[in-house]
N, CA, C and O atoms as a Maestro MAE file, in Angstrom:
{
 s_m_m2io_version
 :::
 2.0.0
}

f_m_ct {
 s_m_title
 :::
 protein
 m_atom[288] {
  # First column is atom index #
  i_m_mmod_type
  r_m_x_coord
  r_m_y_coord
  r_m_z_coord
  i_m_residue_number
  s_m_chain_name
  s_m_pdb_residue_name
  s_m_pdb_atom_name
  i_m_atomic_number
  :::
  1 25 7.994 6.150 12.289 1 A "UNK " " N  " 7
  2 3 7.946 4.724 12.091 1 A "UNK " " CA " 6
  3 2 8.991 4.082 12.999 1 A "UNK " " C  " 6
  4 15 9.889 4.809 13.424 1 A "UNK " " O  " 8
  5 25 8.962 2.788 13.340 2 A "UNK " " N  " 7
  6 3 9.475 2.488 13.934 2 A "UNK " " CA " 6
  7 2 11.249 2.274 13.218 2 A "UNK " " C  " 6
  8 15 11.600 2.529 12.066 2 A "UNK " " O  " 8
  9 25 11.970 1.817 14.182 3 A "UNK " " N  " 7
  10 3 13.754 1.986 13.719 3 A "UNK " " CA " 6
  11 2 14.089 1.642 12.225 3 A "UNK " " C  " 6
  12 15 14.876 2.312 11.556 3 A "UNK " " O  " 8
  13 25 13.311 0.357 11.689 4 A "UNK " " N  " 7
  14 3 13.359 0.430 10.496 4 A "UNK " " CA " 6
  15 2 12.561 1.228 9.724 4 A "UNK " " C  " 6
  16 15 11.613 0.580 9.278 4 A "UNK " " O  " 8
  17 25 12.565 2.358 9.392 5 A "UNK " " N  " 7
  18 3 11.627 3.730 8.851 5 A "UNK " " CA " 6
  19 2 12.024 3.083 7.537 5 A "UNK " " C  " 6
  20 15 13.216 3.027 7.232 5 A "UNK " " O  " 8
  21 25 11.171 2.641 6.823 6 A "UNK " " N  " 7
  22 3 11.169 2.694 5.038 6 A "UNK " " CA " 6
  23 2 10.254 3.699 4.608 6 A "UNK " " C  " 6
  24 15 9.174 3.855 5.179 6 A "UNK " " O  " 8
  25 25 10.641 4.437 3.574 7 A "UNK " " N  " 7
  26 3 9.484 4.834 2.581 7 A "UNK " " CA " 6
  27 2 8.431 3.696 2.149 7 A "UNK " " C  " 6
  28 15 8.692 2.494 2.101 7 A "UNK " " O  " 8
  29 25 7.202 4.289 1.845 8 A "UNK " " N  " 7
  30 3 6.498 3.074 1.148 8 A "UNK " " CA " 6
  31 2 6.845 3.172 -0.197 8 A "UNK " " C  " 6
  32 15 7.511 3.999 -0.820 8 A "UNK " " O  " 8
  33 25 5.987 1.694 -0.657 9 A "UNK " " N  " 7
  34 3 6.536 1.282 -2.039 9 A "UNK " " CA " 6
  35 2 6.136 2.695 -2.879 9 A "UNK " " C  " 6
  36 15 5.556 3.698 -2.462 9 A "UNK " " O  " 8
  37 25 6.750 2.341 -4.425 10 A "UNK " " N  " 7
  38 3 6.794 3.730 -4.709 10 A "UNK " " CA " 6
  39 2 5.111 3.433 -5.800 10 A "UNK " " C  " 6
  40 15 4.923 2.605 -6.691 10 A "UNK " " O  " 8
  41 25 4.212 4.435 -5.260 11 A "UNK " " N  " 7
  42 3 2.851 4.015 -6.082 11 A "UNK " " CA " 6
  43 2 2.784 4.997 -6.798 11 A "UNK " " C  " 6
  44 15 1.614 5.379 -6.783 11 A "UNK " " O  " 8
  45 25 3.528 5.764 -7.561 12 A "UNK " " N  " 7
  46 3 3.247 7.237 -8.541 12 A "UNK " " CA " 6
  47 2 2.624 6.524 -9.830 12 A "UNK " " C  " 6
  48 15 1.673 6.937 -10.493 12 A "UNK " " O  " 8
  49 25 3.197 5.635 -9.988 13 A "UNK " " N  " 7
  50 3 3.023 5.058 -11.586 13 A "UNK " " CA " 6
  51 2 2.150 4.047 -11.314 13 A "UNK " " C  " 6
  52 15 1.379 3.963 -12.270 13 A "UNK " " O  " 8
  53 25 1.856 3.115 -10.352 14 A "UNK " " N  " 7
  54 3 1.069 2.250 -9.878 14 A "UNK " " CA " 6
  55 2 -0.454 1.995 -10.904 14 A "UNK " " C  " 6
  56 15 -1.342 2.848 -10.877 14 A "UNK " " O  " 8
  57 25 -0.534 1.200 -11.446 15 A "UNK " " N  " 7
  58 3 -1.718 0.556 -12.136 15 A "UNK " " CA " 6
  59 2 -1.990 -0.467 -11.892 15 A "UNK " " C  " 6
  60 15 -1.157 -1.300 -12.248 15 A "UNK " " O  " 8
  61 25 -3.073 -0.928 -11.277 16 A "UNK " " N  " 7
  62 3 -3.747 -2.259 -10.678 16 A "UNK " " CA " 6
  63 2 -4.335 -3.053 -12.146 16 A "UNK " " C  " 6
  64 15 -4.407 -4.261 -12.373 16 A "UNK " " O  " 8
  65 25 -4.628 -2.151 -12.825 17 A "UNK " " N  " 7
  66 3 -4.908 -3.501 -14.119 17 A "UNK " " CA " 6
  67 2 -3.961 -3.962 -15.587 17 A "UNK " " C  " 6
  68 15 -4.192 -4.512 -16.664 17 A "UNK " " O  " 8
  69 25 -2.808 -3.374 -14.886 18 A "UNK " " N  " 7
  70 3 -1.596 -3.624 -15.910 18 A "UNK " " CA " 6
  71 2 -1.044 -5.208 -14.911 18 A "UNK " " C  " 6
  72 15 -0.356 -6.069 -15.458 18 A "UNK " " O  " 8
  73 25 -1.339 -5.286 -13.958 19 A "UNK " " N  " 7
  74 3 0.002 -6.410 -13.030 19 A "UNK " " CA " 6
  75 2 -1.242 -7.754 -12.968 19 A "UNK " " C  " 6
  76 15 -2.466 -7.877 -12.988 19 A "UNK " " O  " 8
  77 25 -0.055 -8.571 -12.885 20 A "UNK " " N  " 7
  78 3 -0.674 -9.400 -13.323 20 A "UNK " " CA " 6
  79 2 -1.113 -10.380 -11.724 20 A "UNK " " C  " 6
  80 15 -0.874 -9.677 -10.742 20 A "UNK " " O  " 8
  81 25 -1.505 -11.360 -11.458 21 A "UNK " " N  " 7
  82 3 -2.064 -11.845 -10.134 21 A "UNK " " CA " 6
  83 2 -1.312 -11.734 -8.900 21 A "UNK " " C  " 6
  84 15 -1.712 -11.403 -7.784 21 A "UNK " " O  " 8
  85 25 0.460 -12.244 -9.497 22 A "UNK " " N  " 7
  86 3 1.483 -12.530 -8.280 22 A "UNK " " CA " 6
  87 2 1.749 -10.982 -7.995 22 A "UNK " " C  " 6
  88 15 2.016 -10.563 -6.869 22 A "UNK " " O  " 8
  89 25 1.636 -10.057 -9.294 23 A "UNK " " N  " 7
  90 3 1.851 -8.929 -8.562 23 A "UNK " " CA " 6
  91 2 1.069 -7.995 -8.121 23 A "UNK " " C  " 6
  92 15 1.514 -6.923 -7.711 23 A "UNK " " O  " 8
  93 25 0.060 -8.229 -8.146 24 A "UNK " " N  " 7
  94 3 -1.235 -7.748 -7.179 24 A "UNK " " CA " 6
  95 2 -0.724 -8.182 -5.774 24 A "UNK " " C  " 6
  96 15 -0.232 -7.479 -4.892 24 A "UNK " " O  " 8
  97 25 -0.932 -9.333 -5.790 25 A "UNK " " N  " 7
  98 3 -0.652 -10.200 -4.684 25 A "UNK " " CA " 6
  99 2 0.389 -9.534 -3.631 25 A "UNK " " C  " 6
  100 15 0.215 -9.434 -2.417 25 A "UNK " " O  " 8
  101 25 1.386 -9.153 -4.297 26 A "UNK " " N  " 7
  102 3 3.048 -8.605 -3.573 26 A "UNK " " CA " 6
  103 2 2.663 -7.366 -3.194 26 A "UNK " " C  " 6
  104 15 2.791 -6.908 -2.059 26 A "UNK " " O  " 8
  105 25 2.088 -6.698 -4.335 27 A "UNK " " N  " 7
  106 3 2.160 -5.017 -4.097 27 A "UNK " " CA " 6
  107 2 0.907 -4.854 -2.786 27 A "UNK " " C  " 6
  108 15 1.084 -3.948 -1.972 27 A "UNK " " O  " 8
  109 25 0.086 -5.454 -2.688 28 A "UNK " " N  " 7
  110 3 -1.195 -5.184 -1.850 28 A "UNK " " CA " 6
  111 2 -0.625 -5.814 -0.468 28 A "UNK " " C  " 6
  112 15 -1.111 -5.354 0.565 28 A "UNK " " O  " 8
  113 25 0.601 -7.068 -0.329 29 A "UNK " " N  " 7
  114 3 1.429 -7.248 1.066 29 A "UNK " " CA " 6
  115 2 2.327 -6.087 0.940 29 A "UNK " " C  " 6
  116 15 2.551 -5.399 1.936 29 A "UNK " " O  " 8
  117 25 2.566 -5.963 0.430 30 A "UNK " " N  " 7
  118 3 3.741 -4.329 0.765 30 A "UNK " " CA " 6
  119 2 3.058 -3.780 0.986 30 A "UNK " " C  " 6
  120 15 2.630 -4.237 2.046 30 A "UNK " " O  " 8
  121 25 2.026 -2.242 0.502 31 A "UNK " " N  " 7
  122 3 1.538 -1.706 0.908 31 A "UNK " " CA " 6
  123 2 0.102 -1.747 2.311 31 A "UNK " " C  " 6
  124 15 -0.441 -0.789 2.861 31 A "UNK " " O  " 8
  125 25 -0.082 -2.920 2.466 32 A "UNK " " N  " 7
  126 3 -0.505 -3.569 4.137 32 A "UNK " " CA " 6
  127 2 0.294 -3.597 4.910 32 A "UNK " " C  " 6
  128 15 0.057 -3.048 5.986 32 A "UNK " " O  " 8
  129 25 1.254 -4.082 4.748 33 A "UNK " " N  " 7
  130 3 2.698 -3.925 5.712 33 A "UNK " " CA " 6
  131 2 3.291 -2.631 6.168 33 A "UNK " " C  " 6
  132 15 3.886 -2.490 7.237 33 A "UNK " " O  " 8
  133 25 3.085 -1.704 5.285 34 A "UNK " " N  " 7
  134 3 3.615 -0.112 5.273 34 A "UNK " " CA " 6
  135 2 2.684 0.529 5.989 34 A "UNK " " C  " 6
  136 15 3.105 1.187 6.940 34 A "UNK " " O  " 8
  137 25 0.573 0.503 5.622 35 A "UNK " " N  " 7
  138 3 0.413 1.322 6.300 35 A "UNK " " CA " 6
  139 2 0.374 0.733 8.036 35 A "UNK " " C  " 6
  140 15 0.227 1.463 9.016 35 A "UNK " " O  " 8
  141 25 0.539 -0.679 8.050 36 A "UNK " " N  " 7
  142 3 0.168 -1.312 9.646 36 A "UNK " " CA " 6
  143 2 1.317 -0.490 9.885 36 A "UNK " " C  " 6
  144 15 1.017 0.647 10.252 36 A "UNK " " O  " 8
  145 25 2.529 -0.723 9.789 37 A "UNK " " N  " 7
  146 3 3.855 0.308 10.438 37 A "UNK " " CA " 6
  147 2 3.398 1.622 10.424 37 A "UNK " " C  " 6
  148 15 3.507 2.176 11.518 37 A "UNK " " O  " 8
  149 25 3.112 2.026 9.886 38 A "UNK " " N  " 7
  150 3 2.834 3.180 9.536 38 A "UNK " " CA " 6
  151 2 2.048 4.104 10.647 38 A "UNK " " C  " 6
  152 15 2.350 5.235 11.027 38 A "UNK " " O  " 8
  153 25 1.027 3.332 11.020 39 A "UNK " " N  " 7
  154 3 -0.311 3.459 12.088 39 A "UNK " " CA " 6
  155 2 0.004 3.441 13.497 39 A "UNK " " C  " 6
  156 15 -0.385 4.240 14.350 39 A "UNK " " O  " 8
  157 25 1.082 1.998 13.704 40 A "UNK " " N  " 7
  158 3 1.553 1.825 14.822 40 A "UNK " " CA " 6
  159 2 2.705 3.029 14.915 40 A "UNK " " C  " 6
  160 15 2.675 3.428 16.079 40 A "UNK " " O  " 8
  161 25 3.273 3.447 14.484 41 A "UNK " " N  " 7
  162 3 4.323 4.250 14.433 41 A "UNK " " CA " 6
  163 2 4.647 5.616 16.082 41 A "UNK " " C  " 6
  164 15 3.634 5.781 16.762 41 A "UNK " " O  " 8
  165 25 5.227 5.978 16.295 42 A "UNK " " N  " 7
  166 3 4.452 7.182 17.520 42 A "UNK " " CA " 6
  167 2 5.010 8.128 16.959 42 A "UNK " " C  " 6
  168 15 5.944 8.019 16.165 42 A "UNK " " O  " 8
  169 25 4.535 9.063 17.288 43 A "UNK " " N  " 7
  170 3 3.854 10.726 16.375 43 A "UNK " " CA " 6
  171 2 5.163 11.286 15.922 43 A "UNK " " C  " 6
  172 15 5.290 11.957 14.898 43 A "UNK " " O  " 8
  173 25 6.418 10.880 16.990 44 A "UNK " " N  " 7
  174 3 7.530 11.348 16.201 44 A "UNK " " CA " 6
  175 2 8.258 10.823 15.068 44 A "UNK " " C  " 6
  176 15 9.167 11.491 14.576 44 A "UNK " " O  " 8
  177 25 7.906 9.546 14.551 45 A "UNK " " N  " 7
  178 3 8.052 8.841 13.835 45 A "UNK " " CA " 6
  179 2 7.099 8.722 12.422 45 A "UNK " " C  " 6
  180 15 7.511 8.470 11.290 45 A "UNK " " O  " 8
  181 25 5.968 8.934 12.767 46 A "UNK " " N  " 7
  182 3 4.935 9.073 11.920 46 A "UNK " " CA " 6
  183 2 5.338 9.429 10.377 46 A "UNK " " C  " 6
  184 15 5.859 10.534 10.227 46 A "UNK " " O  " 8
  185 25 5.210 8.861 9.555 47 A "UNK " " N  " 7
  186 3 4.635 9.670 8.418 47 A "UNK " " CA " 6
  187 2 4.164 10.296 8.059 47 A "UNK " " C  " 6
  188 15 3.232 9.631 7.608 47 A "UNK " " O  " 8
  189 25 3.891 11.639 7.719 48 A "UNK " " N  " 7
  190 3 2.544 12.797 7.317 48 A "UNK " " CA " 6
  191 2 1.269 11.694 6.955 48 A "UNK " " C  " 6
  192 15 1.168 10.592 6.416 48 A "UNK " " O  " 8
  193 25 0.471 12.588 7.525 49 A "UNK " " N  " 7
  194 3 -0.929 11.933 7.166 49 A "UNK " " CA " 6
  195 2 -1.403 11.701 5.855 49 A "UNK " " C  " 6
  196 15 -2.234 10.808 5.687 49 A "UNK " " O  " 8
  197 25 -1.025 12.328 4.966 50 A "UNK " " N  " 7
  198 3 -1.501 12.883 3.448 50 A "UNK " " CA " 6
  199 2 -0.882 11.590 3.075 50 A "UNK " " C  " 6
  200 15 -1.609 10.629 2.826 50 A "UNK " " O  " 8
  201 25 0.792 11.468 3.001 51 A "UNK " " N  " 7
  202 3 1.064 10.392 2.725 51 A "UNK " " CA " 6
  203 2 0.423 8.660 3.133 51 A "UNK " " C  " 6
  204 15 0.453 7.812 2.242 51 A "UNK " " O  " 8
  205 25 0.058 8.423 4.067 52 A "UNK " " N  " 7
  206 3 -0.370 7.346 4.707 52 A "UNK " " CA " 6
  207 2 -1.590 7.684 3.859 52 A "UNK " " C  " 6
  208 15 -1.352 6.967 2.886 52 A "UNK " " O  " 8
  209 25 -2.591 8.219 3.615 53 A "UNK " " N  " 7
  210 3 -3.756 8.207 2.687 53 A "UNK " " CA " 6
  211 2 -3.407 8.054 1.329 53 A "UNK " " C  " 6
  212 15 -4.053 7.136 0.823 53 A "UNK " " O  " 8
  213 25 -2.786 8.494 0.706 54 A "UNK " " N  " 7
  214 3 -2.303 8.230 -0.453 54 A "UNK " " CA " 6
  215 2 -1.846 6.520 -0.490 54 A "UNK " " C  " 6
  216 15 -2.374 5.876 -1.397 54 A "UNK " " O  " 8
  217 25 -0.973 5.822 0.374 55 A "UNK " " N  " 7
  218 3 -0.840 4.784 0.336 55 A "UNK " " CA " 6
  219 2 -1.980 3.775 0.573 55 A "UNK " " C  " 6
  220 15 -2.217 2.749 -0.066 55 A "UNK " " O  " 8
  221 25 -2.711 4.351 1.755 56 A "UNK " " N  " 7
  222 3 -3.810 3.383 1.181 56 A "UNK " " CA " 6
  223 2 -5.212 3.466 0.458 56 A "UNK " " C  " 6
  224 15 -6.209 2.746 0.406 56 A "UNK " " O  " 8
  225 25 -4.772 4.845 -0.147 57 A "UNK " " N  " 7
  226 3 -6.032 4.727 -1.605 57 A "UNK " " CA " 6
  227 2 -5.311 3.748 -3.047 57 A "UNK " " C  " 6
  228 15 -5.814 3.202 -4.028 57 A "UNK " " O  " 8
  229 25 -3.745 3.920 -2.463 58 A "UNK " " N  " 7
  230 3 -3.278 2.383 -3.325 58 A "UNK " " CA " 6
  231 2 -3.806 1.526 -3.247 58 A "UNK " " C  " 6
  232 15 -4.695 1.391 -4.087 58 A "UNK " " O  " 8
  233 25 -3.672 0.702 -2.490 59 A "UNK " " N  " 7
  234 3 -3.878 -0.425 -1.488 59 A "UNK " " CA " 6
  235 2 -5.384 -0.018 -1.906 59 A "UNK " " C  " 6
  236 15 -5.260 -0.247 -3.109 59 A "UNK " " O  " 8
  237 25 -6.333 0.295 -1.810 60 A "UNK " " N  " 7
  238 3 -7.744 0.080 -1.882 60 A "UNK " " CA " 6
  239 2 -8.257 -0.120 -3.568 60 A "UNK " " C  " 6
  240 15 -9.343 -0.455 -4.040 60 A "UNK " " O  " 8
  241 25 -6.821 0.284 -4.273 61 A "UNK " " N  " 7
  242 3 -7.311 0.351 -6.013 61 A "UNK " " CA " 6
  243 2 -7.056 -1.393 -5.902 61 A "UNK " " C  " 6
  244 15 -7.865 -2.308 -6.063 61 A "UNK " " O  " 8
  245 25 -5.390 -1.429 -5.513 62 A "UNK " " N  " 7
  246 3 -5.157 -3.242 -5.267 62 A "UNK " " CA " 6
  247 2 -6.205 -3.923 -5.117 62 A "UNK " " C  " 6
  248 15 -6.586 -4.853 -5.828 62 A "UNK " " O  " 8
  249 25 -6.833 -3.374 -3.954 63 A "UNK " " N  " 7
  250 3 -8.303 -4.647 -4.073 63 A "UNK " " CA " 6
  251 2 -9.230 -4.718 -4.527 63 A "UNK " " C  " 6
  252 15 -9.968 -5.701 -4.466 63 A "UNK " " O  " 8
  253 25 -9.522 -3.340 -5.312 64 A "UNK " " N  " 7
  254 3 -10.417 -3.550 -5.978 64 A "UNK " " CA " 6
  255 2 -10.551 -3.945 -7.240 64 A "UNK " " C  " 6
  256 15 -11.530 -4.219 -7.934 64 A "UNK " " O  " 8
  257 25 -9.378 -3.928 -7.424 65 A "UNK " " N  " 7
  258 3 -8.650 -5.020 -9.475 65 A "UNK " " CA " 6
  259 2 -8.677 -6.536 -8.483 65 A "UNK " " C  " 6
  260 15 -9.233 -7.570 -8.855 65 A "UNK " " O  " 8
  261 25 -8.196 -6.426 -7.623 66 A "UNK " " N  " 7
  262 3 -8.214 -8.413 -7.192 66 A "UNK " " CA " 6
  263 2 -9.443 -8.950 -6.985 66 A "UNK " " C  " 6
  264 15 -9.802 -10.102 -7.232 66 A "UNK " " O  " 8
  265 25 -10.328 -7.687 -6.325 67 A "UNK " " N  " 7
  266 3 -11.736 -8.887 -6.078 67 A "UNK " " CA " 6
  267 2 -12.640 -8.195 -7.889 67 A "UNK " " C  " 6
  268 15 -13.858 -8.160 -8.065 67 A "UNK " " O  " 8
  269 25 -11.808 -7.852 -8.696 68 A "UNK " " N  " 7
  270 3 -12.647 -7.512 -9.849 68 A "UNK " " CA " 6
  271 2 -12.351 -8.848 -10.569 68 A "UNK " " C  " 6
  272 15 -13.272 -9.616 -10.848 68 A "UNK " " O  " 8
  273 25 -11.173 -9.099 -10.842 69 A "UNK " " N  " 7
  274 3 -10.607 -9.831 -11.327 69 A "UNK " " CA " 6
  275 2 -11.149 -11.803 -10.540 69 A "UNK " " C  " 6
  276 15 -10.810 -12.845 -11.101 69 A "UNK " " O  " 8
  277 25 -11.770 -11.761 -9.566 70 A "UNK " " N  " 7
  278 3 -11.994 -12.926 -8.696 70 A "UNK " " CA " 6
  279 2 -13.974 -12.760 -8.704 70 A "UNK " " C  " 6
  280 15 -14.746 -13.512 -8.110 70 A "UNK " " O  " 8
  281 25 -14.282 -11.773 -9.407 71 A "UNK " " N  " 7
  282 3 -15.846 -12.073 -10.153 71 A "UNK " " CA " 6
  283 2 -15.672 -12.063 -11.528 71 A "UNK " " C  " 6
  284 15 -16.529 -11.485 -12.196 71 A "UNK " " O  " 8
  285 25 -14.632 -12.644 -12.140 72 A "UNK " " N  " 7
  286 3 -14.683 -12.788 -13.573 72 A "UNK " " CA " 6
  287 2 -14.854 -14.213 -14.195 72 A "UNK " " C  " 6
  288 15 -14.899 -14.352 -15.417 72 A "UNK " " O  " 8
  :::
 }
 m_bond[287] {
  # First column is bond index #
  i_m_from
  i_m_to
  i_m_order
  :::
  1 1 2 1
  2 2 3 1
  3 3 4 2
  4 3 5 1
  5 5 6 1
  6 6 7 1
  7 7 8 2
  8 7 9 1
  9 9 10 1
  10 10 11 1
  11 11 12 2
  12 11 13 1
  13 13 14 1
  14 14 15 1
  15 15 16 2
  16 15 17 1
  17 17 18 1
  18 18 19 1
  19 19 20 2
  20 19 21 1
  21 21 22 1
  22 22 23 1
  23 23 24 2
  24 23 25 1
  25 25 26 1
  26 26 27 1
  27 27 28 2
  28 27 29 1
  29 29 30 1
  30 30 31 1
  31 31 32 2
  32 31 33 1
  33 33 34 1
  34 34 35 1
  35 35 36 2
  36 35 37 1
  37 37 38 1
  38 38 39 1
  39 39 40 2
  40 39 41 1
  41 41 42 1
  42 42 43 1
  43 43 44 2
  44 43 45 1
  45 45 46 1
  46 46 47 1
  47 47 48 2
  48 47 49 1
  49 49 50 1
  50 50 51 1
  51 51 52 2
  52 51 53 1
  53 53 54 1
  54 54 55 1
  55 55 56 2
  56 55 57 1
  57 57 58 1
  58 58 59 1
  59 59 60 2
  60 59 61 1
  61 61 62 1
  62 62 63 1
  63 63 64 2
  64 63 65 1
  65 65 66 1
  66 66 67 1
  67 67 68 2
  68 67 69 1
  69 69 70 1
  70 70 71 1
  71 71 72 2
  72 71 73 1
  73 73 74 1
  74 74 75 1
  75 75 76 2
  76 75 77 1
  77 77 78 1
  78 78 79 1
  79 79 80 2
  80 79 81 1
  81 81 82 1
  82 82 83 1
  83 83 84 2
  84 83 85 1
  85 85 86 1
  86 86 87 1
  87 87 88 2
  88 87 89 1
  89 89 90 1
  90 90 91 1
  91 91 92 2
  92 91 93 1
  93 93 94 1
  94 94 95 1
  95 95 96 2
  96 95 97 1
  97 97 98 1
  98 98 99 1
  99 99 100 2
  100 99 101 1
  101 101 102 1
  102 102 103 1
  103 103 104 2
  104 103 105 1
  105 105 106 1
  106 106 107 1
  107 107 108 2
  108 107 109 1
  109 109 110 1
  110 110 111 1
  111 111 112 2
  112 111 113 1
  113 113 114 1
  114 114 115 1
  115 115 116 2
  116 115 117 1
  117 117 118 1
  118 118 119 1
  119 119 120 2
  120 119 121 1
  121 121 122 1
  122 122 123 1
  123 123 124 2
  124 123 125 1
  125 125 126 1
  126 126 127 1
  127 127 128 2
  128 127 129 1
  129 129 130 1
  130 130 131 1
  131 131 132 2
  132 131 133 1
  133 133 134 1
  134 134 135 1
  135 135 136 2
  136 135 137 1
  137 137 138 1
  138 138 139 1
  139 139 140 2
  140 139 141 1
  141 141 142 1
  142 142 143 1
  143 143 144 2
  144 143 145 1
  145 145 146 1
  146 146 147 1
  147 147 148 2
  148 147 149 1
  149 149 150 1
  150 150 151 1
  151 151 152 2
  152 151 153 1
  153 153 154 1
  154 154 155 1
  155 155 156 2
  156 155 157 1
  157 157 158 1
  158 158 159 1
  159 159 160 2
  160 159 161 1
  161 161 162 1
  162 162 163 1
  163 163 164 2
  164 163 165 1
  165 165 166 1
  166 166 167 1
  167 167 168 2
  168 167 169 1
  169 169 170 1
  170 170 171 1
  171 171 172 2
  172 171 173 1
  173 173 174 1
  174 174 175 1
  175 175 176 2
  176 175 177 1
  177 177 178 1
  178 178 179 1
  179 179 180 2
  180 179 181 1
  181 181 182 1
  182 182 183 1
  183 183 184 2
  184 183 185 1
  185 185 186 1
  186 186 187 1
  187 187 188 2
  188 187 189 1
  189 189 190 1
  190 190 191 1
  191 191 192 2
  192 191 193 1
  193 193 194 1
  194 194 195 1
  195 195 196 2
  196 195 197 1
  197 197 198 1
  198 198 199 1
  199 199 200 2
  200 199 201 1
  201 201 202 1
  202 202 203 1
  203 203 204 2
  204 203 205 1
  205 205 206 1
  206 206 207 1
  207 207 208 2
  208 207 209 1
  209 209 210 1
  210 210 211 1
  211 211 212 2
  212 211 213 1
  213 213 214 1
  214 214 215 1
  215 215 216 2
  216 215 217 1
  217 217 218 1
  218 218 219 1
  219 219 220 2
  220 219 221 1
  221 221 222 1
  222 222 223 1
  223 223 224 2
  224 223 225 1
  225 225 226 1
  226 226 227 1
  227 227 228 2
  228 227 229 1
  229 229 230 1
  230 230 231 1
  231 231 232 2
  232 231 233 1
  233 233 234 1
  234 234 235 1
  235 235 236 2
  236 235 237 1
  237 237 238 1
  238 238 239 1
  239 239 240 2
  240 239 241 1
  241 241 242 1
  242 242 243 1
  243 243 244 2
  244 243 245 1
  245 245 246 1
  246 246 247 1
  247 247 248 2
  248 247 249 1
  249 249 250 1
  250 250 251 1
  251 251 252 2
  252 251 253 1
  253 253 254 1
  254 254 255 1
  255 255 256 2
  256 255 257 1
  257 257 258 1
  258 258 259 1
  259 259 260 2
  260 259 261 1
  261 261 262 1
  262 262 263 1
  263 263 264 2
  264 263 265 1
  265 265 266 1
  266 266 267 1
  267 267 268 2
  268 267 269 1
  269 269 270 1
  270 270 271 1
  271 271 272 2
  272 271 273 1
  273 273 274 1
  274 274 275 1
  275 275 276 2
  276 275 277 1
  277 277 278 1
  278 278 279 1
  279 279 280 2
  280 279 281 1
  281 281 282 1
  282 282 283 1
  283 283 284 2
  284 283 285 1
  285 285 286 1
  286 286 287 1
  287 287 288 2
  :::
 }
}
């Protein structure tokens, strides 16, 4: 990753239908933000791959509670 290398947010415990709109909202810009760095990153920097999938099968639960929640 680039010079600022963060871990991504931490999604172990992560539940998309416990949070409520603003934090859908936050957690789905964090984890967009992480994997774009993430992607751009160069190979020595990289994150393991496994990880970067894991983050965005987060990120894909996120949207799928927001656009569940936006046909209700």
């Amino acid at each position: 990753m680039p010079e600022g290398q963060k871990e991504p947010p931490d999604i172990r415990d992560l539940d998309p239908m416990m949070l409520n709109e603003r934090e859908l909202r936050e957690i789905h810009q964090k984890l967009a933000d992480w994997v774009d760095e993430a992607e751009e990153a160069d190979d020595t920097d990289r994150p393991p791959e496994q990880l970067i999938d894991d983050v965005r099968n987060a990120l894909s639960s996120v949207s799928e509670e927001r656009a569940h929640r936006r046909t209700m």
